[in-house]
N, C-alpha and C positions, 0 to 999 in steps of 0.2 A: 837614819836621816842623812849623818855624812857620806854614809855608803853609796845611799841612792844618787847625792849631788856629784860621787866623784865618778862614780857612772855615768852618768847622762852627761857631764863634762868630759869622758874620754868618748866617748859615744860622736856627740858634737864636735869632737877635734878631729876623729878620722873620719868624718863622713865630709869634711872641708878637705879632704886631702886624695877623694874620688875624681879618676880621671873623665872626665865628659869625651861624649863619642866627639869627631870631628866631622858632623856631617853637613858641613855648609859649602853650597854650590856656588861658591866664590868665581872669579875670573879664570876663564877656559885659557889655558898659557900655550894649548899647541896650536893654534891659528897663527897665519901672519897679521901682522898690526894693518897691514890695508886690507884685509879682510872685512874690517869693518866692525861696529857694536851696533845697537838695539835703541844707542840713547836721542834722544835729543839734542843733544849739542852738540854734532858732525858738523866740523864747518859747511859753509851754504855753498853749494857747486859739487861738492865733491860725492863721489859713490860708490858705495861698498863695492870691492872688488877687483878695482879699475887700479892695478898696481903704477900704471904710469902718470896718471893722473895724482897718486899720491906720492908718489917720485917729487915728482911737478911742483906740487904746493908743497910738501919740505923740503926744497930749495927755494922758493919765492920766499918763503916765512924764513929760513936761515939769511937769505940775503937780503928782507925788505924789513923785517923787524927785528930779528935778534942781532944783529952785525952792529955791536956799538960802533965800530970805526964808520959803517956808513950814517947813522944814525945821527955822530955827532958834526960831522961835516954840514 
């Protein structure tokens, strides 16, 4: 009976200690970021692709919302 319990107790400790495959299609990292996603939450105007356009709007967005100095004036 103790036999069996210290079995199934080392049994259950390295089967906690199998590596799981890594097969999740997470975020494609060799694209350039004005490439573009798939989501819905692209700012409104802008378009996949169009690298000047998103030139464009991250410096409007650096210099019209993130710029505490202008922000606070």
């Amino acid at each position: 009976m103790i036999r069996t319990a210290l079995m199934l107790a080392a049994v259950v400790t390295l089967a906690a200690c199998g590596d799981k495959p890594q097969t999740s299609t997470g975020a494609k990292r060799d694209t350039p970021a004005f490439e573009g996603t798939s989501n819905p939450y692209n700012a409104p105007g802008w378009k996949a692709g169009d690298k000047t356009a998103w030139e464009l709007h991250l410096k409007s967005r650096l210099q019209n919302g993130q710029n505490e100095y202008n922000r606070i004036r």
